[in-house]
MIKOLDREN-92662 format. One line per 5 residues: number of its first residue (from 1); their letters; for each residue x, y, z of N, C-alpha, C. Coordinates in Angstrom, 2 decimals, padded with zeros to 5 digits, always signed. Layout:
// MIKOLDREN-92662
NUM> A> X/Y/Z/X/Y/Z/X/Y/Z  ...
END
This chain:
// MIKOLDREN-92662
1> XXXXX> +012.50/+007.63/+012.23/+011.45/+008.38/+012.89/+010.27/+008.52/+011.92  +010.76/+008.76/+010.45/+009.53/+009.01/+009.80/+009.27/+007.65/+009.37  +009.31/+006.65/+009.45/+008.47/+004.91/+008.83/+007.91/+004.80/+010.46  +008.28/+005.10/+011.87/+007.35/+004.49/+012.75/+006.26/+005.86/+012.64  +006.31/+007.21/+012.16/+005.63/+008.53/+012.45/+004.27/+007.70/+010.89
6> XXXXX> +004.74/+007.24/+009.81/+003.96/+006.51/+009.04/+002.81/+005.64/+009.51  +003.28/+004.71/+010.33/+003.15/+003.59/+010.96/+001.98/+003.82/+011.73  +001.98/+004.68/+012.42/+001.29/+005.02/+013.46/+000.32/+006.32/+013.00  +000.29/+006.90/+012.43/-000.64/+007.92/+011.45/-001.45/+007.07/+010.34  -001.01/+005.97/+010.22/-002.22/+005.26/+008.98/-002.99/+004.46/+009.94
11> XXXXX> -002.69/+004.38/+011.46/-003.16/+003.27/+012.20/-004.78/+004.16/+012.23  -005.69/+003.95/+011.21/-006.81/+004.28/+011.25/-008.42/+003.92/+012.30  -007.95/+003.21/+013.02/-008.64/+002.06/+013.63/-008.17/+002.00/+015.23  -006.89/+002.98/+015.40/-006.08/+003.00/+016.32/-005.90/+001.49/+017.43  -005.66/+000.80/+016.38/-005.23/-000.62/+017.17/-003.40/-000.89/+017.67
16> XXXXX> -002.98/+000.13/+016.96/-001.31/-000.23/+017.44/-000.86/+000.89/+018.90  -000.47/-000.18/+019.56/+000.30/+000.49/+020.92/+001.58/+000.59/+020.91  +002.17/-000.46/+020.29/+003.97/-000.52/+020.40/+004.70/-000.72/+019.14  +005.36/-000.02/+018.32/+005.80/-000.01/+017.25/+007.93/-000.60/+017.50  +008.25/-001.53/+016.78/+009.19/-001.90/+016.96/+009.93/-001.45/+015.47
21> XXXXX> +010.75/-001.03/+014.99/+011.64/-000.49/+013.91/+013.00/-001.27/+014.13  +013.01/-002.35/+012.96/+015.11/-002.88/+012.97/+015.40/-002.66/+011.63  +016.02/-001.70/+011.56/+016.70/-001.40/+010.16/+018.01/-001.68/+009.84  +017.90/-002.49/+008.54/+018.88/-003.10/+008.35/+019.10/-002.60/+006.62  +020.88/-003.10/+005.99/+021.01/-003.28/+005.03/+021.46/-004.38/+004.32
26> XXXXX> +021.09/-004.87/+003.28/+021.02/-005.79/+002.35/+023.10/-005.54/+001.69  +023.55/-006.25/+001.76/+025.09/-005.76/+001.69/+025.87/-007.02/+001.74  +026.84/-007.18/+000.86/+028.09/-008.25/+000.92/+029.05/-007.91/+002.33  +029.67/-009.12/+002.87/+030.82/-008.97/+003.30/+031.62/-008.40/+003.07  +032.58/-008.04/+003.21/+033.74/-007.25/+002.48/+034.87/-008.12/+003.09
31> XXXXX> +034.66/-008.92/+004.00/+035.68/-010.21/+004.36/+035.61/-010.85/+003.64  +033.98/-011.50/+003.12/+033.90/-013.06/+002.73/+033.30/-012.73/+001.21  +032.75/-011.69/+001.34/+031.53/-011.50/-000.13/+030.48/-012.36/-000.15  +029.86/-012.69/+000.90/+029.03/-013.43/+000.86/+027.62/-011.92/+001.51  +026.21/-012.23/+001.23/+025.59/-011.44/+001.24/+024.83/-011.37/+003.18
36> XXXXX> +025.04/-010.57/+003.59/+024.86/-010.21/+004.82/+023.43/-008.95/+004.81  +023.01/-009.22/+006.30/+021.88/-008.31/+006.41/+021.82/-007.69/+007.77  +022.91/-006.73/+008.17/+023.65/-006.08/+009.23/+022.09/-005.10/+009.87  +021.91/-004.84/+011.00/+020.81/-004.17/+011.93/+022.12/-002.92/+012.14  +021.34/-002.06/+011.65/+022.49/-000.94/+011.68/+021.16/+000.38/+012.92
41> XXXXX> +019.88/-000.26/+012.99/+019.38/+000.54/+014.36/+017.83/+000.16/+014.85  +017.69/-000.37/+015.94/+017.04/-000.93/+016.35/+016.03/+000.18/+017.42  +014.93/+000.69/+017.15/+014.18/+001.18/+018.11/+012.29/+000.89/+018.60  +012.12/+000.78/+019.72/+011.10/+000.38/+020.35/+010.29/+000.99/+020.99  +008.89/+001.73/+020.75/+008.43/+002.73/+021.13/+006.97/+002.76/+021.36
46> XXXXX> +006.31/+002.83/+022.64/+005.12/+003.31/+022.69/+004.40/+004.51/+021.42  +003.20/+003.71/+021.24/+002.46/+005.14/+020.46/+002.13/+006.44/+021.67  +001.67/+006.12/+022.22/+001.60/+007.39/+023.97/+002.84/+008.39/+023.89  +004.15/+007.20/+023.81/+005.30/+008.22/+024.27/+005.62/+009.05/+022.78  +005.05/+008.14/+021.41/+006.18/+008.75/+020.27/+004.69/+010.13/+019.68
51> XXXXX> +003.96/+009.95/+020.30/+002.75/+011.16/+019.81/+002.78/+012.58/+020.55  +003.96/+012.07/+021.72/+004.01/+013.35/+022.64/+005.43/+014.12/+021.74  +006.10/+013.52/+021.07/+007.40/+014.11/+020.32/+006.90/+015.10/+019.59  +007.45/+016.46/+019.40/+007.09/+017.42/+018.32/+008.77/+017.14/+017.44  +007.91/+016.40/+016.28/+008.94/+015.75/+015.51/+009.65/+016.81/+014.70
56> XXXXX> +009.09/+017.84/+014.34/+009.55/+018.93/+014.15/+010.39/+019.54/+014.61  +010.76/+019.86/+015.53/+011.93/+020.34/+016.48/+012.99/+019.51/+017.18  +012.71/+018.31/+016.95/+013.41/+017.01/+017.74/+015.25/+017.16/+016.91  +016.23/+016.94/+017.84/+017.52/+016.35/+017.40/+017.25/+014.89/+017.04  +017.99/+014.49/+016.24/+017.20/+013.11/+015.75/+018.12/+012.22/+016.73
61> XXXXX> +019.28/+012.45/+016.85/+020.13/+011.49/+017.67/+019.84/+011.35/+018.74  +019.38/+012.60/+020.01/+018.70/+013.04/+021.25/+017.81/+012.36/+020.97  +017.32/+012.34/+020.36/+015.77/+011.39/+020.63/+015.74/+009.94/+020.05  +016.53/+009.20/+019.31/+016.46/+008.27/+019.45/+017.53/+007.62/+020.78  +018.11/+008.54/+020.68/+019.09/+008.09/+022.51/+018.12/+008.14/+023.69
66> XXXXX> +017.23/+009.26/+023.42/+016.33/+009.24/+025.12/+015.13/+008.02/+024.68  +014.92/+007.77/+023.48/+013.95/+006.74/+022.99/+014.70/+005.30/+023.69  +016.10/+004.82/+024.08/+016.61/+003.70/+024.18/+016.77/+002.74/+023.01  +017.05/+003.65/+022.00/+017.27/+003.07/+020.57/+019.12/+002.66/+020.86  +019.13/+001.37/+019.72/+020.30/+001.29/+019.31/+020.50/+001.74/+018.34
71> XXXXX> +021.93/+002.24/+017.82/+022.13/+002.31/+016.90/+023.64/+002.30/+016.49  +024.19/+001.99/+015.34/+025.31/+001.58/+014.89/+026.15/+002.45/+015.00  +027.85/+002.40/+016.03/+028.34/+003.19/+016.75/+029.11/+003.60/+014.75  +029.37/+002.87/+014.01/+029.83/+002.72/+012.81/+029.06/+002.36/+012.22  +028.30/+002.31/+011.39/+027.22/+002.54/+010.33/+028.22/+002.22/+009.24
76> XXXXX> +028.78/+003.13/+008.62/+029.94/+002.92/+007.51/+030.34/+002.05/+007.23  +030.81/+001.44/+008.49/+031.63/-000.14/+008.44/+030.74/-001.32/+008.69  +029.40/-000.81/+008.62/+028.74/-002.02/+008.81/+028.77/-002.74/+010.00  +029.35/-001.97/+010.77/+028.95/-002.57/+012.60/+027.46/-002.51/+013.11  +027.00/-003.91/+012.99/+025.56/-004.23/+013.44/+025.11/-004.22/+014.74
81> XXXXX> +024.33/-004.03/+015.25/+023.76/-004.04/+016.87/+022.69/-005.06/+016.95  +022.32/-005.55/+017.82/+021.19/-006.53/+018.28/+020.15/-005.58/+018.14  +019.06/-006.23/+017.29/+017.52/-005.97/+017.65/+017.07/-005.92/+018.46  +016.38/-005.16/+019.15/+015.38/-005.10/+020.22/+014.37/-006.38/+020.13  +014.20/-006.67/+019.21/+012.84/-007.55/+019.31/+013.22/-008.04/+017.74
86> XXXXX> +013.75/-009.68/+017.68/+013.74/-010.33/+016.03/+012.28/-011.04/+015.86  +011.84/-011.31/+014.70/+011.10/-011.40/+014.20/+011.41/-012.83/+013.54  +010.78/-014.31/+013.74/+011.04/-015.53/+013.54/+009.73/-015.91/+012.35  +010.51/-015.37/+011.15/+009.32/-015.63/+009.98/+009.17/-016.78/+009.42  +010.31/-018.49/+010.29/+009.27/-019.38/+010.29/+008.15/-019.60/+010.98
91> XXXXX> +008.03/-018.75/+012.10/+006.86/-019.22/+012.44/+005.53/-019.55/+012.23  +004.98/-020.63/+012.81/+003.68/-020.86/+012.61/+002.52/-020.08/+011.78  +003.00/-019.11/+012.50/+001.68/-017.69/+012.61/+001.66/-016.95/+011.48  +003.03/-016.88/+011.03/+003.01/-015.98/+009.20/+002.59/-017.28/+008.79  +002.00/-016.83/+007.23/+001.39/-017.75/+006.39/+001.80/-017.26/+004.95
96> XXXXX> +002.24/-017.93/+003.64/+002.50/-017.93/+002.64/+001.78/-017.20/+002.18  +001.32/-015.89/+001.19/+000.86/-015.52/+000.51/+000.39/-016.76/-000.66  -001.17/-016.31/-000.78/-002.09/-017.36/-001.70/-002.79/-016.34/-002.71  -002.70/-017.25/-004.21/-003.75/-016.90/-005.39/-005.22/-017.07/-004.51  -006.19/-017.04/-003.91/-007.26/-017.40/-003.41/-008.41/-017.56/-005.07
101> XXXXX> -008.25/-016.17/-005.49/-009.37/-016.04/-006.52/-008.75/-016.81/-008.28  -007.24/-017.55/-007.67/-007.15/-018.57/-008.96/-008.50/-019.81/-008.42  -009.13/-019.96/-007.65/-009.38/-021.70/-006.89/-010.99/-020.83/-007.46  -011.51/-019.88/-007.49/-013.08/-019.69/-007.56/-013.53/-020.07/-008.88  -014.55/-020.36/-008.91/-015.46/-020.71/-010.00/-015.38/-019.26/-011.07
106> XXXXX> -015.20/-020.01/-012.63/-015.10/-019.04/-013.72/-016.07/-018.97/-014.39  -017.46/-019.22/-013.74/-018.59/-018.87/-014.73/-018.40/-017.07/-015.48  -018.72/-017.09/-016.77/-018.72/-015.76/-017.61/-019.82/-014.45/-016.53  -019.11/-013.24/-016.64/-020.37/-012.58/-015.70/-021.36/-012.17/-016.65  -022.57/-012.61/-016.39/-023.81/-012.03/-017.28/-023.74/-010.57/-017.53
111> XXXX> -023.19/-010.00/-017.45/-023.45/-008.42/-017.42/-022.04/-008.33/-019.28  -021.67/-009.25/-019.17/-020.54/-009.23/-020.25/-020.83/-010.15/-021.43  -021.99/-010.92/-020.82/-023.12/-011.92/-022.04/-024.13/-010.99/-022.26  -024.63/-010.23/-022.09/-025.62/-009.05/-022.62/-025.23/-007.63/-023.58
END
């Protein structure tokens, strides 16, 4: 509640309508030991509906249940649930982080020659 209540309070520009949250942990198997990344709660939420919440007074479970959140009936054991919405970071559309200002011209700045 508080990373989408973040989310949506820095939206300065108020361009976000729908905030999607899949939280997961970074964790070995305990079958295999191999490293796994289990969705332990998945929730999907209008900014309209999550600005009307007085987060203050909210049951957190009640409200991510009336929200139509998943969430991990076992958490402990690492019982994962499906995402609402995965996120395919080969895609096209993400792009590699770039040096840009390694490629610019290194003339000295005059202000540091004076």
């Amino acid at each position: 509640m508080r990373t989408i209540h973040e989310v949506l309070n820095a939206d300065q520009a108020d361009t976000i309508a729908v905030v999607v949250f899949n939280g997961f942990v970074n964790t070995a198997d305990p079958a295999t030991g191999k490293d796994i990344k289990p969705y332990l709660i998945s929730v999907r939420v209008t900014k309209e509906r999550f600005i009307e919440l007085e987060l203050g007074r909210i049951d957190k479970k009640a409200c991510l249940r009336n929200l139509g959140a998943l969430v991990s009936s076992r958490a402990a054991e690492l019982l994962a649930v499906k995402p609402l919405i995965e996120f395919d970071m080969v895609d096209k559309r993400f792009v590699e982080a770039a040096d840009v200002l390694a490629g610019l011209e290194s003339r000295p700045n005059l202000m540091d020659v004076l």
